[in-house]
Backbone of each chain as nested JSON, in Angstrom:
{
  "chains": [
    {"id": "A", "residues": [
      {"number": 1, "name": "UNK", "atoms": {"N": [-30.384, 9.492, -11.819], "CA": [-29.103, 8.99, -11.331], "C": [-29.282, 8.3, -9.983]}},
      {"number": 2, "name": "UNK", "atoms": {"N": [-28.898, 7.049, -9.798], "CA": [-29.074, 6.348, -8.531], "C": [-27.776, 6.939, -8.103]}},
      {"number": 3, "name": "UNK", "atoms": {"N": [-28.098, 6.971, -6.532], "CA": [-26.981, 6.665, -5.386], "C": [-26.857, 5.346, -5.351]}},
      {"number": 4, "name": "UNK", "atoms": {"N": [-24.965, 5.893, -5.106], "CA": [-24.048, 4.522, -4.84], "C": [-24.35, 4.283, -3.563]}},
      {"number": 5, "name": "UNK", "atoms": {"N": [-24.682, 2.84, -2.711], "CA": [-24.896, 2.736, -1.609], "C": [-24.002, 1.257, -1.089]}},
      {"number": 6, "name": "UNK", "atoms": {"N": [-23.076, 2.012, -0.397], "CA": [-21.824, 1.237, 0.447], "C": [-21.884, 0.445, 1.634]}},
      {"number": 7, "name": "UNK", "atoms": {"N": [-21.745, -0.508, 1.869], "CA": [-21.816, -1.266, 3.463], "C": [-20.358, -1.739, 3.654]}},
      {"number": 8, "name": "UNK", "atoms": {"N": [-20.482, -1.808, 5.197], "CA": [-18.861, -1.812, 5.414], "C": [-17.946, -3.283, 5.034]}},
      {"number": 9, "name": "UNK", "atoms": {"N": [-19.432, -3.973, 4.305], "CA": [-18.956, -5.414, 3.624], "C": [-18.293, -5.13, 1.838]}},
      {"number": 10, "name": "UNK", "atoms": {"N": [-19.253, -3.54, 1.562], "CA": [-18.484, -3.63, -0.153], "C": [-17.623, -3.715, -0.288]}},
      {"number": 11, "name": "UNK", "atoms": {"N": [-16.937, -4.3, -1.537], "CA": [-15.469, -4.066, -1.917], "C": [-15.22, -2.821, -2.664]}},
      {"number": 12, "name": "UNK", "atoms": {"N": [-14.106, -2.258, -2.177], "CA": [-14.332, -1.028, -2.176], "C": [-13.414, -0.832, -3.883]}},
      {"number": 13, "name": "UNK", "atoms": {"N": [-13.162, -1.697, -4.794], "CA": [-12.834, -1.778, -6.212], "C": [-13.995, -1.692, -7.132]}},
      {"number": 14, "name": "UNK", "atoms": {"N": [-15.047, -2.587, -6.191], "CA": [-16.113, -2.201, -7.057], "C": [-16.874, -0.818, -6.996]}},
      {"number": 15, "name": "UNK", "atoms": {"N": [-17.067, -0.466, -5.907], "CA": [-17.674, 0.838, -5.366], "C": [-16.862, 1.684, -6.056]}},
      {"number": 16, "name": "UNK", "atoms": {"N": [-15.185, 1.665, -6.334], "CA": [-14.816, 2.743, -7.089], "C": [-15.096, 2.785, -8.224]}},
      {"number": 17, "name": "UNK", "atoms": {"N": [-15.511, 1.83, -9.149], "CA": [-15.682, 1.33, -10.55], "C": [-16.683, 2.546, -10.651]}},
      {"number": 18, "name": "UNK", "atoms": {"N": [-17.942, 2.098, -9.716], "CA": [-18.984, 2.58, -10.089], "C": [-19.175, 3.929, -9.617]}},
      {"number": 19, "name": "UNK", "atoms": {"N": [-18.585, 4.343, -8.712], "CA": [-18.011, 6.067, -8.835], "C": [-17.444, 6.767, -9.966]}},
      {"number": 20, "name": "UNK", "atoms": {"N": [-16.351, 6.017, -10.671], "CA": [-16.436, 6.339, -11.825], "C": [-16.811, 6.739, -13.112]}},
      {"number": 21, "name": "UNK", "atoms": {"N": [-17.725, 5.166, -13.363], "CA": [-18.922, 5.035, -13.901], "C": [-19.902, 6.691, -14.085]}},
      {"number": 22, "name": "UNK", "atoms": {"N": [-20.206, 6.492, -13.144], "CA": [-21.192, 7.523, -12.91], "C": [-21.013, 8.866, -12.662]}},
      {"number": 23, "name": "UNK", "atoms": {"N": [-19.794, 9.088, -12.733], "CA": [-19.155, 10.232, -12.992], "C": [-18.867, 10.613, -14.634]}},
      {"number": 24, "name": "UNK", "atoms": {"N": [-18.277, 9.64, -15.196], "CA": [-18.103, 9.529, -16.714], "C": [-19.724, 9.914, -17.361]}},
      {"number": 25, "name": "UNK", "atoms": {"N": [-20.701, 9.095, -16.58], "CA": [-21.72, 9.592, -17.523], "C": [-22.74, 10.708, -16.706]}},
      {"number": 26, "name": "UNK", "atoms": {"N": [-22.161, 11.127, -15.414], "CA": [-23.172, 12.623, -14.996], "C": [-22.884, 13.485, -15.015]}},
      {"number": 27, "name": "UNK", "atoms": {"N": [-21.15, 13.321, -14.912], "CA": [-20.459, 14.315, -13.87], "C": [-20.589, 15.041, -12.3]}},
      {"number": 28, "name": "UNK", "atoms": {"N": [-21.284, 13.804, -12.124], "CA": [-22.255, 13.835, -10.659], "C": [-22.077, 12.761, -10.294]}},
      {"number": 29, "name": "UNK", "atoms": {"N": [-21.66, 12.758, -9.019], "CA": [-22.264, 11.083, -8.215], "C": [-22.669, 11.35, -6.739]}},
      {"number": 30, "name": "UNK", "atoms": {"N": [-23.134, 10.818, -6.167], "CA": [-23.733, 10.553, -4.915], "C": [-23.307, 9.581, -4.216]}},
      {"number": 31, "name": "UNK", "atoms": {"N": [-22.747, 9.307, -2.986], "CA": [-22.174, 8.047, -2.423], "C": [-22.667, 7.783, -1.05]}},
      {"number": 32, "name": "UNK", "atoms": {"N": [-23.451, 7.013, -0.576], "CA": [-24.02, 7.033, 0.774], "C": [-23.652, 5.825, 1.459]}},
      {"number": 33, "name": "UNK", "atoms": {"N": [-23.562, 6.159, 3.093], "CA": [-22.641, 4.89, 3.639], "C": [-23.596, 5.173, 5.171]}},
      {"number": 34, "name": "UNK", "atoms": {"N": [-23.607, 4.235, 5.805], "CA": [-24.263, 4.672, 7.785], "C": [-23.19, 3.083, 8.43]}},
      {"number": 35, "name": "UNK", "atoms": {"N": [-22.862, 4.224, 9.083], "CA": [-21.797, 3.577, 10.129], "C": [-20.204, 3.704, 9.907]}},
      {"number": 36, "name": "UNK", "atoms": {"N": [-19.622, 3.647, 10.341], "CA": [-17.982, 3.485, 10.519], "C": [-17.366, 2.701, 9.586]}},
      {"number": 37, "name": "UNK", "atoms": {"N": [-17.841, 1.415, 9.656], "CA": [-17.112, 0.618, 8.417], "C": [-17.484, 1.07, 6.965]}},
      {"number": 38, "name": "UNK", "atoms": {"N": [-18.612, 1.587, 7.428], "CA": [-19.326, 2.025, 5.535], "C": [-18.591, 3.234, 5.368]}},
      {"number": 39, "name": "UNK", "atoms": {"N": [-18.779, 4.224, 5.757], "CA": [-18.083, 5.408, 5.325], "C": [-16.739, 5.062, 4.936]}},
      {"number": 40, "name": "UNK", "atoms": {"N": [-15.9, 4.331, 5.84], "CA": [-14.515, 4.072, 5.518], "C": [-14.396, 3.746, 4.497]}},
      {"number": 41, "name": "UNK", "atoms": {"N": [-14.992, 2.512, 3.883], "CA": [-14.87, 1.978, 2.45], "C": [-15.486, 3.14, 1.369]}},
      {"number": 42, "name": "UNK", "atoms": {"N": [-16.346, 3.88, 1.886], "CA": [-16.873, 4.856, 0.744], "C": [-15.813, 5.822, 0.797]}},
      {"number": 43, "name": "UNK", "atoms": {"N": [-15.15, 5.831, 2.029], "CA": [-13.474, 7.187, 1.332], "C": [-12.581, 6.565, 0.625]}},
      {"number": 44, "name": "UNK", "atoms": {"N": [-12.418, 4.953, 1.046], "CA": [-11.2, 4.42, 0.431], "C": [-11.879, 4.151, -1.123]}},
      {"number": 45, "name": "UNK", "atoms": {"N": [-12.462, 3.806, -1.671], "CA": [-13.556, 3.541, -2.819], "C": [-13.19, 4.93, -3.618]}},
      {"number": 46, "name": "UNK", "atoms": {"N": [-13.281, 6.076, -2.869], "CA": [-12.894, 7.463, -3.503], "C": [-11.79, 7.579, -4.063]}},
      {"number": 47, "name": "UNK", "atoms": {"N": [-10.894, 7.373, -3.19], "CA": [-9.735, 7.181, -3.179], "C": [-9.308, 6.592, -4.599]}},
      {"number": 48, "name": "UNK", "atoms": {"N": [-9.728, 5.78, -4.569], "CA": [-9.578, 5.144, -5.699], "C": [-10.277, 5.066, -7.029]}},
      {"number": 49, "name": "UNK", "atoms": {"N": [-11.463, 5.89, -6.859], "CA": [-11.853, 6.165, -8.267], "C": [-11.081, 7.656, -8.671]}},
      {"number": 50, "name": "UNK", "atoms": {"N": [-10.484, 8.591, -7.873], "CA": [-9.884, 9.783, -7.988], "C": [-8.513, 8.93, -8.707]}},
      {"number": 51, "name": "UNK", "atoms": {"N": [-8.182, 7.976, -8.979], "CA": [-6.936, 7.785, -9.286], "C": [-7.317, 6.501, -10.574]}},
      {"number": 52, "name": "UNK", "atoms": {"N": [-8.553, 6.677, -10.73], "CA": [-8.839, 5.987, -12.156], "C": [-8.807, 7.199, -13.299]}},
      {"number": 53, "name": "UNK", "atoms": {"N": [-9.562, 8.054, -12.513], "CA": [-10.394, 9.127, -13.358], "C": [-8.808, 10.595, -13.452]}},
      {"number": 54, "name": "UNK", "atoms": {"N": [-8.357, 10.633, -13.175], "CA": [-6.721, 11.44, -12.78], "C": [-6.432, 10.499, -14.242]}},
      {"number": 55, "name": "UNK", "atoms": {"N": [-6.304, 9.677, -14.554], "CA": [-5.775, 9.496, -15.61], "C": [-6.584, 9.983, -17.027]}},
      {"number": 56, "name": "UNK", "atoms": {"N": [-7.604, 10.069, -16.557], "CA": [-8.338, 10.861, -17.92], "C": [-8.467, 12.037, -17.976]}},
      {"number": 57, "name": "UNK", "atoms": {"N": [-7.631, 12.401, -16.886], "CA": [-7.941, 14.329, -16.855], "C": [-8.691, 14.869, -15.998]}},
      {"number": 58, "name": "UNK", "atoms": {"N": [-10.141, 13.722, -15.629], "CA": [-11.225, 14.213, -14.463], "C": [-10.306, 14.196, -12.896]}},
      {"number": 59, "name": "UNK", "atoms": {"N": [-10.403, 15.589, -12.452], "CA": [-9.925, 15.894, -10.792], "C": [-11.459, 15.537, -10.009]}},
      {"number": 60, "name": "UNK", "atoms": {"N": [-11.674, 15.0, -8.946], "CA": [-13.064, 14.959, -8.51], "C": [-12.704, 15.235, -6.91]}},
      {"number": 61, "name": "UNK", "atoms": {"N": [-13.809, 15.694, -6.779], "CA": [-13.583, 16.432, -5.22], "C": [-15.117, 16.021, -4.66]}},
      {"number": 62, "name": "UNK", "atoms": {"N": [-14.914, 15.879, -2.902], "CA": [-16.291, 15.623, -2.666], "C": [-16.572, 16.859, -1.538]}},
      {"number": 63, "name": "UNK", "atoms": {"N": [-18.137, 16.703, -1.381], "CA": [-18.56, 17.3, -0.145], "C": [-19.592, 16.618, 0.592]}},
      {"number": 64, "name": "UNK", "atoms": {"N": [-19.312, 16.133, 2.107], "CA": [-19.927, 15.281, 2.701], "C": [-20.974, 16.199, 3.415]}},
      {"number": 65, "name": "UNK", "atoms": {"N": [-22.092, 15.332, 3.348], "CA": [-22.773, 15.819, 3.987], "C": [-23.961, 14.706, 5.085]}},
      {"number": 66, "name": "UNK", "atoms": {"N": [-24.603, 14.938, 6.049], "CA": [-25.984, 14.242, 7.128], "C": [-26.965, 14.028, 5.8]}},
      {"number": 67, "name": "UNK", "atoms": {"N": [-27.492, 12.828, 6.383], "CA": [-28.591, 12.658, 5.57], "C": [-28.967, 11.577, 6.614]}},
      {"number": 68, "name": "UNK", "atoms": {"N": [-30.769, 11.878, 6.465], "CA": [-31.601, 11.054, 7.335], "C": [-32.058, 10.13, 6.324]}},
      {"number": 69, "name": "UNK", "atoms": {"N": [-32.241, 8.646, 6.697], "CA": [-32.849, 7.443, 5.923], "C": [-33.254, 6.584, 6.708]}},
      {"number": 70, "name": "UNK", "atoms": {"N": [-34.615, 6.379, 6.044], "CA": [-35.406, 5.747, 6.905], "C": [-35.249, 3.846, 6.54]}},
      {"number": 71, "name": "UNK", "atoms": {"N": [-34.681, 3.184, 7.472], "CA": [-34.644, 1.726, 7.298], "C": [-35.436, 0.738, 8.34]}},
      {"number": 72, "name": "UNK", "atoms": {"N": [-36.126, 0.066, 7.64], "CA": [-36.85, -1.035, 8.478], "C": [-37.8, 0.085, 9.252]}},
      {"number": 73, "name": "UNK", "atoms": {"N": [-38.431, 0.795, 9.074], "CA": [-39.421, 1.948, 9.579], "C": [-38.267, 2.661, 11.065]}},
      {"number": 74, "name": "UNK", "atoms": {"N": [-36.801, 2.974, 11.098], "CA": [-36.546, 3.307, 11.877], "C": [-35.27, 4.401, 10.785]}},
      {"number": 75, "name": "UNK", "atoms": {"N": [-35.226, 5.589, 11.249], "CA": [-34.552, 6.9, 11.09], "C": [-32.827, 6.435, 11.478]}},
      {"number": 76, "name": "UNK", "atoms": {"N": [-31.897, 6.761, 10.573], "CA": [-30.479, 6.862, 10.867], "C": [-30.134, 7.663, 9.945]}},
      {"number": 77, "name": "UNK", "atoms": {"N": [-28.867, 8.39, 10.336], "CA": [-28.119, 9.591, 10.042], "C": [-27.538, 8.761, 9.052]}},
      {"number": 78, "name": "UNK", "atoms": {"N": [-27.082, 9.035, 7.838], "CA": [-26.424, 8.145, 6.675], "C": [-25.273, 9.736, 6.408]}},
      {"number": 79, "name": "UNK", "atoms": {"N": [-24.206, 9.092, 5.943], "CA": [-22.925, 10.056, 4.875], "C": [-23.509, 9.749, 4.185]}},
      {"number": 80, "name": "UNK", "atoms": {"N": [-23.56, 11.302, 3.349], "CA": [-23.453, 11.009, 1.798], "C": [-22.268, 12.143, 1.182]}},
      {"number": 81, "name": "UNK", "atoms": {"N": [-21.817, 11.562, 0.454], "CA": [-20.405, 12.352, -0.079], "C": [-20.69, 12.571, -1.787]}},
      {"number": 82, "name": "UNK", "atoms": {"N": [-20.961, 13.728, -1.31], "CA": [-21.438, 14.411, -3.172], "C": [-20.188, 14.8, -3.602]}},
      {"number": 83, "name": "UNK", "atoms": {"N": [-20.146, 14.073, -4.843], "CA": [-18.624, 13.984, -5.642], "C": [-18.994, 14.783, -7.157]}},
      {"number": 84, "name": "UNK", "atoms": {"N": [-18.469, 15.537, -7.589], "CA": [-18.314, 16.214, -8.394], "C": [-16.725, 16.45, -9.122]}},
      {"number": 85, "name": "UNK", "atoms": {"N": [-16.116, 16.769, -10.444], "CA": [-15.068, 17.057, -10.899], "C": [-15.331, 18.97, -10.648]}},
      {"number": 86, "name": "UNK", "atoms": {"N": [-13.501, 18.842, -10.222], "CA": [-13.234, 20.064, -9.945], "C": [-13.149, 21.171, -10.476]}}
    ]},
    {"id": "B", "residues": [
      {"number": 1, "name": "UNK", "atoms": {"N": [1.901, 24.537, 8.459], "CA": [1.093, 24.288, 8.522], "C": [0.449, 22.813, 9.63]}},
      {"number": 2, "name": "UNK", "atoms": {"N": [-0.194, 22.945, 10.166], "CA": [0.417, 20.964, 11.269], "C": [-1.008, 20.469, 10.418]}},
      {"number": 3, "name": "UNK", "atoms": {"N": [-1.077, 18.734, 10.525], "CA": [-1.974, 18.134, 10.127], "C": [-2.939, 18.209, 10.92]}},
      {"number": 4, "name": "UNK", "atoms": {"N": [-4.237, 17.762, 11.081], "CA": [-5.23, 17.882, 12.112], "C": [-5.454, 16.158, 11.803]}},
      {"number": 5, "name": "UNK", "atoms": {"N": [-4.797, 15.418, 13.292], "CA": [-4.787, 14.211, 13.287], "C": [-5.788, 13.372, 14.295]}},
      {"number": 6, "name": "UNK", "atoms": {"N": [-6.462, 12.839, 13.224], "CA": [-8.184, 12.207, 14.142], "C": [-8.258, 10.773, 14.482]}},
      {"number": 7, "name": "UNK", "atoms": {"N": [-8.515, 10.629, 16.02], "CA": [-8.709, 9.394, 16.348], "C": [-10.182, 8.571, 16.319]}},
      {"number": 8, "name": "UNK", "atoms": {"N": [-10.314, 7.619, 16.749], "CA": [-12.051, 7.296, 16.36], "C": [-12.73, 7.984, 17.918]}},
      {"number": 9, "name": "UNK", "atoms": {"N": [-11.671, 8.226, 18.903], "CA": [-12.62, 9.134, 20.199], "C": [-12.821, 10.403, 20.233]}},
      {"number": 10, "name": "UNK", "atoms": {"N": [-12.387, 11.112, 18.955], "CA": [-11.997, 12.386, 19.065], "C": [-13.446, 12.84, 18.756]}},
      {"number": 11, "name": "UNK", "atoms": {"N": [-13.41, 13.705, 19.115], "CA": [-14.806, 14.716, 19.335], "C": [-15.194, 15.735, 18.194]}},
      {"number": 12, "name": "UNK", "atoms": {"N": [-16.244, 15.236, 17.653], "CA": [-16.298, 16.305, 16.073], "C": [-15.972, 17.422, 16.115]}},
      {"number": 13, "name": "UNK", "atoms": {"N": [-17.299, 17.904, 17.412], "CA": [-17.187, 19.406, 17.508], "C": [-15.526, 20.133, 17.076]}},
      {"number": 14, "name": "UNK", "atoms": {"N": [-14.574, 19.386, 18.204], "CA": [-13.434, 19.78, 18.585], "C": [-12.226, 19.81, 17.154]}},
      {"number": 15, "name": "UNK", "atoms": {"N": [-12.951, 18.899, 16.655], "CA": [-11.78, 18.632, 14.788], "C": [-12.791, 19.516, 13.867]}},
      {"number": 16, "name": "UNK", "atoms": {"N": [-14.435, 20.214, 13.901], "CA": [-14.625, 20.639, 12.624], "C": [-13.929, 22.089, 13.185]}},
      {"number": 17, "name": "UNK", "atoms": {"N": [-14.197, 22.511, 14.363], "CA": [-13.435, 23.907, 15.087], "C": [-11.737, 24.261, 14.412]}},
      {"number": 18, "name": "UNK", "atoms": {"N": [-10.96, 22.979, 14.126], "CA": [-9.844, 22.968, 14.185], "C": [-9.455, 22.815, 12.67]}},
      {"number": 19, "name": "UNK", "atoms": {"N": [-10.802, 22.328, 12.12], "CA": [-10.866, 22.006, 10.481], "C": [-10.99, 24.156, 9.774]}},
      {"number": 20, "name": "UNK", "atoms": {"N": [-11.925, 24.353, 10.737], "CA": [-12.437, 25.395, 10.274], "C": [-10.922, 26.549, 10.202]}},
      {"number": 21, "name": "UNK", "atoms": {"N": [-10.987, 26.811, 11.694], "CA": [-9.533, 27.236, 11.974], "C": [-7.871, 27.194, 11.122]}},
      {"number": 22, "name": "UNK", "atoms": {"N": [-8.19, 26.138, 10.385], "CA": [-7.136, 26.122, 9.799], "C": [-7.311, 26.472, 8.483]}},
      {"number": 23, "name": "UNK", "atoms": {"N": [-8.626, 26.13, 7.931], "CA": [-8.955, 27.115, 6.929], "C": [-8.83, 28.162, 6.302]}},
      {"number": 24, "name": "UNK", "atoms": {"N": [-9.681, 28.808, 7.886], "CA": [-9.371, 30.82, 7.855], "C": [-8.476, 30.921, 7.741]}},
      {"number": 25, "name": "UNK", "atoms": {"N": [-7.303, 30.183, 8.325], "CA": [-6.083, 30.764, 8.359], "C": [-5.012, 30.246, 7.012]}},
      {"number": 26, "name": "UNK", "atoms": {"N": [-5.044, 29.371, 6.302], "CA": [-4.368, 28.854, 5.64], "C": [-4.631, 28.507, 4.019]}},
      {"number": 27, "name": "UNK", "atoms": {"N": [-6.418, 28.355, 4.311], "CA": [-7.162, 28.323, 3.089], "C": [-6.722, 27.198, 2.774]}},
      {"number": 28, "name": "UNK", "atoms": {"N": [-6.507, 26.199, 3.513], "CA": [-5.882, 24.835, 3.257], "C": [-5.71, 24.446, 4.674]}},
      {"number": 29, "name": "UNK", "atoms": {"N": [-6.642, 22.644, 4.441], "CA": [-5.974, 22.172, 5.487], "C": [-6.227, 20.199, 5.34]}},
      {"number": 30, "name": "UNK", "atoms": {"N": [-5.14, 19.746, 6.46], "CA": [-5.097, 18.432, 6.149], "C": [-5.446, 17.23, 7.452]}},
      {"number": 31, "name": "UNK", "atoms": {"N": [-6.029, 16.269, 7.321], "CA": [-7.382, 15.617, 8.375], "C": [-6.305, 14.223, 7.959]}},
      {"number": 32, "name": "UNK", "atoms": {"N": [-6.098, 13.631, 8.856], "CA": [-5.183, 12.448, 9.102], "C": [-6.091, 11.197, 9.85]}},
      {"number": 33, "name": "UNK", "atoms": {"N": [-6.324, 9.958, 9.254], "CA": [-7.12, 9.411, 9.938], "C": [-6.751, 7.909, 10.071]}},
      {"number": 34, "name": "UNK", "atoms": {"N": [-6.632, 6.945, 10.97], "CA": [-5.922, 5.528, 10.696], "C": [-7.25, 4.964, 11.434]}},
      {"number": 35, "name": "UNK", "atoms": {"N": [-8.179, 4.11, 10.28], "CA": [-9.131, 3.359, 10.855], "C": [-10.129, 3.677, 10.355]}},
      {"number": 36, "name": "UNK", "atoms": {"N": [-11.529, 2.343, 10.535], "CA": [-12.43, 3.087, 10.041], "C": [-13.385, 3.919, 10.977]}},
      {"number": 37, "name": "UNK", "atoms": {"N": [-12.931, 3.65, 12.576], "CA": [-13.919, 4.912, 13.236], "C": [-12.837, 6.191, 13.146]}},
      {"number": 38, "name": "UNK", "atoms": {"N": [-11.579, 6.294, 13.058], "CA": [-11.352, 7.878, 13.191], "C": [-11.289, 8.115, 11.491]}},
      {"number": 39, "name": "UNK", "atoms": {"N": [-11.42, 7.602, 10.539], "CA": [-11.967, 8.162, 9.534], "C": [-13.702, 8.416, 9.302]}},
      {"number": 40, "name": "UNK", "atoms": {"N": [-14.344, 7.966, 9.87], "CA": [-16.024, 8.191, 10.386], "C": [-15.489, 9.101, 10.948]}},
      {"number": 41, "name": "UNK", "atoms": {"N": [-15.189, 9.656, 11.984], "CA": [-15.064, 10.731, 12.63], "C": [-14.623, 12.054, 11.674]}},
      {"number": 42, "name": "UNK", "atoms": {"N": [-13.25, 11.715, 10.915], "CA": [-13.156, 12.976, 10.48], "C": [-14.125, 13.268, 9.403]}},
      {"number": 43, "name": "UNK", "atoms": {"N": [-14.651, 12.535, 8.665], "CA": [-15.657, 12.701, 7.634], "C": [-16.799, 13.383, 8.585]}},
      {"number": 44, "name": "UNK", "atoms": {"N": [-17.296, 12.918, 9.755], "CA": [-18.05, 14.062, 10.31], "C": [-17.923, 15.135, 10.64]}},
      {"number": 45, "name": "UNK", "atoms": {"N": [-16.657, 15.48, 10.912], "CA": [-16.219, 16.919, 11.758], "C": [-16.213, 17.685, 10.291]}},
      {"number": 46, "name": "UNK", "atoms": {"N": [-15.677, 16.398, 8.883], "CA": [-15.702, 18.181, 7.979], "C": [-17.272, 18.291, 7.538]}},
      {"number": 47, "name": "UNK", "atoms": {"N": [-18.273, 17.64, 7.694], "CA": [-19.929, 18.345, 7.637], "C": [-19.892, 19.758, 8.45]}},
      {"number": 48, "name": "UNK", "atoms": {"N": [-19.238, 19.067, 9.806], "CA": [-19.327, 20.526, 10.783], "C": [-18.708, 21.387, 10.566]}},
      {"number": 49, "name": "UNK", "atoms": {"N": [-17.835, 21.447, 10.194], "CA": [-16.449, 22.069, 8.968], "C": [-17.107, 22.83, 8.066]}},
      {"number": 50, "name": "UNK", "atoms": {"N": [-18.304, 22.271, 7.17], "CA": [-18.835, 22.512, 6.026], "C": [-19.768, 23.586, 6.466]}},
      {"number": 51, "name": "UNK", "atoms": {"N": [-20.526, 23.316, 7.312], "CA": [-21.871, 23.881, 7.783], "C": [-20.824, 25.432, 8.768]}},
      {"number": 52, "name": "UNK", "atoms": {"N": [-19.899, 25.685, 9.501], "CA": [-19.416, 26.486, 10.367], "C": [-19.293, 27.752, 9.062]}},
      {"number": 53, "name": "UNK", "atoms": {"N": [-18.335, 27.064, 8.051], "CA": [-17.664, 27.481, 6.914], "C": [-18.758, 28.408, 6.03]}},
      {"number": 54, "name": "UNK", "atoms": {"N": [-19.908, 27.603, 5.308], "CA": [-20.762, 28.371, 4.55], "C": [-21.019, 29.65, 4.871]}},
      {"number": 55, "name": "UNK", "atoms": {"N": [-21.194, 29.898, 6.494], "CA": [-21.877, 31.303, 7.076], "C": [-20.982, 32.125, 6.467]}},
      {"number": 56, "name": "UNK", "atoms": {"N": [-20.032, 32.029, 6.67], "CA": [-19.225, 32.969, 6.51], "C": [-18.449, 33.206, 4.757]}},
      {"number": 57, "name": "UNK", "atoms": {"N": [-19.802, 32.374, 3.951], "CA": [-19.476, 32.223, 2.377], "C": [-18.387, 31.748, 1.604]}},
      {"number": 58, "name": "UNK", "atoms": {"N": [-17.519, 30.4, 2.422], "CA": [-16.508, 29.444, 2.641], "C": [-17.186, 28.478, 2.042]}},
      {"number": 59, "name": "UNK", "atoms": {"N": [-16.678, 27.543, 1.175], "CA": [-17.199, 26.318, 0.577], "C": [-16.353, 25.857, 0.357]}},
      {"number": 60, "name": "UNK", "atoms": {"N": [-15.993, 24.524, 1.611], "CA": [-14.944, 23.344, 1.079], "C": [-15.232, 22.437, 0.28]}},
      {"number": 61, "name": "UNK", "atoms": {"N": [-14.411, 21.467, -0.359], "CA": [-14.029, 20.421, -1.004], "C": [-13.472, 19.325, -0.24]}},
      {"number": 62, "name": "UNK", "atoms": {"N": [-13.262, 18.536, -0.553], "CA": [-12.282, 17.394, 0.124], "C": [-11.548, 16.066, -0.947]}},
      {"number": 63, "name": "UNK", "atoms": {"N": [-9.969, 16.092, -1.416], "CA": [-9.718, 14.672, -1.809], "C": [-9.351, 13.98, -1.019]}},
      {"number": 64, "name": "UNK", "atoms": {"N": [-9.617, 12.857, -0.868], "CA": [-8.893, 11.902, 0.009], "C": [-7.947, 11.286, -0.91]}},
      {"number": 65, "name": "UNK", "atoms": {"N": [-7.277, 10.671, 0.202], "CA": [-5.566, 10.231, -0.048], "C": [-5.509, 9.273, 0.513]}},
      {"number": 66, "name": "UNK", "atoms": {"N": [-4.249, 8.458, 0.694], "CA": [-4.157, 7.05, 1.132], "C": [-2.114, 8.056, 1.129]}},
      {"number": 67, "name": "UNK", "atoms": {"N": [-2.366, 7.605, 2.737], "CA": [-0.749, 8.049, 3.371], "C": [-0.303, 6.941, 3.826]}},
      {"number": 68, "name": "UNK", "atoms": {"N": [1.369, 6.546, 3.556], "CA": [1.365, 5.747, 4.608], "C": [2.432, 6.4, 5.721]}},
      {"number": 69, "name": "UNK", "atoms": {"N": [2.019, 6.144, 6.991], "CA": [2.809, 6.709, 8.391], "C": [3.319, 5.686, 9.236]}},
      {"number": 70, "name": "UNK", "atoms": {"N": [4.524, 5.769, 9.822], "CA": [5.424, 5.06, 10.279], "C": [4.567, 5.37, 12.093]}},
      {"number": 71, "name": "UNK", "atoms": {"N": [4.147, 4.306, 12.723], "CA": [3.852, 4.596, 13.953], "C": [4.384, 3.023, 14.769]}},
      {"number": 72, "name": "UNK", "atoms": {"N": [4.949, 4.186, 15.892], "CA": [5.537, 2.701, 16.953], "C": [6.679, 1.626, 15.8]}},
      {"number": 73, "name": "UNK", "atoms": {"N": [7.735, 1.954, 15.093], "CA": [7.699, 1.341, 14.086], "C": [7.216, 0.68, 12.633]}},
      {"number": 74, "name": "UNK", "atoms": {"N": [6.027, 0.626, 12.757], "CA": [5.151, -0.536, 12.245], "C": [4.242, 1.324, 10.659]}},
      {"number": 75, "name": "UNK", "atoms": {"N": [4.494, 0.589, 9.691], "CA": [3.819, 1.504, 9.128], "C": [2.671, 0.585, 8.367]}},
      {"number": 76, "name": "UNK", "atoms": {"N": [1.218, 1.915, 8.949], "CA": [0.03, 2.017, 8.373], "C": [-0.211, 2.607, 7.02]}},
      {"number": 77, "name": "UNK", "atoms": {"N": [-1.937, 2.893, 6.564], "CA": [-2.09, 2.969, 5.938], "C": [-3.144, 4.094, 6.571]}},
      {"number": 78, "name": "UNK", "atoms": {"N": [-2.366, 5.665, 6.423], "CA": [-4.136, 6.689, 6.752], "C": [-4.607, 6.678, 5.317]}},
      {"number": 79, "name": "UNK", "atoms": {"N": [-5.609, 7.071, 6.073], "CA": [-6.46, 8.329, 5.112], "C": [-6.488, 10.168, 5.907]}},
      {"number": 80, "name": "UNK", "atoms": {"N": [-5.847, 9.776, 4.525], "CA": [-5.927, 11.482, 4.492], "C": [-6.803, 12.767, 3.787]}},
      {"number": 81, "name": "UNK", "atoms": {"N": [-7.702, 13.732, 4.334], "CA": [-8.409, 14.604, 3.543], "C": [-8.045, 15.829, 3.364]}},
      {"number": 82, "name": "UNK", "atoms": {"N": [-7.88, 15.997, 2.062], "CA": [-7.045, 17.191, 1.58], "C": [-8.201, 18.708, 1.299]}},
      {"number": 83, "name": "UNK", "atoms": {"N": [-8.52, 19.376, 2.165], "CA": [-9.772, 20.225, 2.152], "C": [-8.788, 21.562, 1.593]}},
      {"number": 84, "name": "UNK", "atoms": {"N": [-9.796, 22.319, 0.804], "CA": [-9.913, 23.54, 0.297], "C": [-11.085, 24.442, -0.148]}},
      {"number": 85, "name": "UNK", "atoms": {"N": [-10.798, 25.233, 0.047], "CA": [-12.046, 25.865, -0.816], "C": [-12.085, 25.734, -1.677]}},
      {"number": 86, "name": "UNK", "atoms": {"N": [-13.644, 26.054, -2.368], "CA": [-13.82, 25.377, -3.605], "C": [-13.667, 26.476, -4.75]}}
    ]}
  ]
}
């Protein structure tokens, strides 16, 4: 299962699609964002796949958590918001 | 119950303390955020939220929401995180 990976440029319709997506076929998803604008779109993105998936019955709940990732050989703290149905 | 309402200066420590707090006490609580740094923010305070919580064999959740709030006249668009145990 890949992680969904958000920048504070995604659109956050598509990012919910594919929260969905990947919920429909894991019942698991992973959502990772670094910085302010990214995370934002990865809650609003939630937001909105919780209200695709509410119509099929799936409740999904997340739990955020630190995660270190290494970019361009330099270390940053990344969200990742582990989404699961309730 | 009051909301726990986060700005982008607000201080994690000080909102996962207040995340936690309202927890113990309510087993429910609600994170108010307008923007994408005080929603970065509250998405961090509930890690600290998360991590305070476990010791004590507490395991939150979080849905987010999309509120809208009337401020200075003019109404926004929060985000809101709806935490519980899991």
């Amino acid at each position: 299962m890949d992680i969904i990976k958000v920048k504070a440029n995604s659109r956050t319709a598509a990012v919910a699609g594919a929260i969905a997506g990947v919920i429909r076929e894991h019942k698991h998803a992973e959502v990772q964002a670094i910085g302010a604008g990214a995370v934002n779109q990865a809650v609003k993105a939630m937001v909105l796949a919780t209200g695709y998936l509410k119509e099929e019955g799936v409740y999904i709940v997340a739990v955020p958590e630190f995660v270190d990732v290494e970019i361009d050989g330099k270390v940053r703290t990344a969200i990742k918001l582990v989404i699961d149905p309730k």
